[in-house]
N, C-alpha and C positions, 0 to 999 in steps of 0.2 A: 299407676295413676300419674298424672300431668303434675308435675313441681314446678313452682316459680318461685324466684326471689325480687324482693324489689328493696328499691332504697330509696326515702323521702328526709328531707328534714324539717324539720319541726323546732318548735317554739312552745316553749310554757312558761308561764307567768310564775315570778318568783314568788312565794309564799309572801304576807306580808307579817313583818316581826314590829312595826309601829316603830319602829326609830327612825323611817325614812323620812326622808326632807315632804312636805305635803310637794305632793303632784308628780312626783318621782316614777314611774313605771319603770319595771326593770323585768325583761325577761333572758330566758336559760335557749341558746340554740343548739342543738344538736342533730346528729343523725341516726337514723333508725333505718336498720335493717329488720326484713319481716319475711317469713317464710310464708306459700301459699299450697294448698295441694286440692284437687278435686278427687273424691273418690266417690262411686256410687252408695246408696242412702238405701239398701236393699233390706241388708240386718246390721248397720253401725260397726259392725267387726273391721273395715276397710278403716273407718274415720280412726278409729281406736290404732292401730295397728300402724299406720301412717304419722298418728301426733306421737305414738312412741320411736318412731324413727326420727321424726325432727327431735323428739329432745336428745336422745342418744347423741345425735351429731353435733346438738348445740353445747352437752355438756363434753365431747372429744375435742370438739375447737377452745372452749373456755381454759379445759386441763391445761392443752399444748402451751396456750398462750399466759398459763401460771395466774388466770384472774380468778377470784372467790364469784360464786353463783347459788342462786337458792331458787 
């Protein structure tokens, strides 16, 4: 099946804890990678079988790189 990666970054508003100054907005910028894959919708064995390879890969890249993931 067709795999694609993309990369966007984004923006999410900081939680508010009520101590900030009135009018304050404060957001968190980061980047996000995201995996994509098309596989035929025949009997779901394809979609199943595909999200168990992206997560494989995502938890061998997390290991190498010594990050904690859940």
């Amino acid at each position: 099946p067709p795999r694609v990666v993309a990369s966007s970054t984004c923006y999410r508003a900081e939680t508010d804890t009520g101590r900030e100054p009135w009018g304050l907005y404060r957001v968190h910028q980061f980047t996000k990678v995201e995996m994509f894959g098309v596989t035929a919708a025949e009997s779901g064995a394809e979609s199943e079988e595909l999200l168990a390879q992206f997560l494989a890969l995502q938890k061998e890249m997390f290991s190498e790189l010594g990050l904690h993931y859940r």
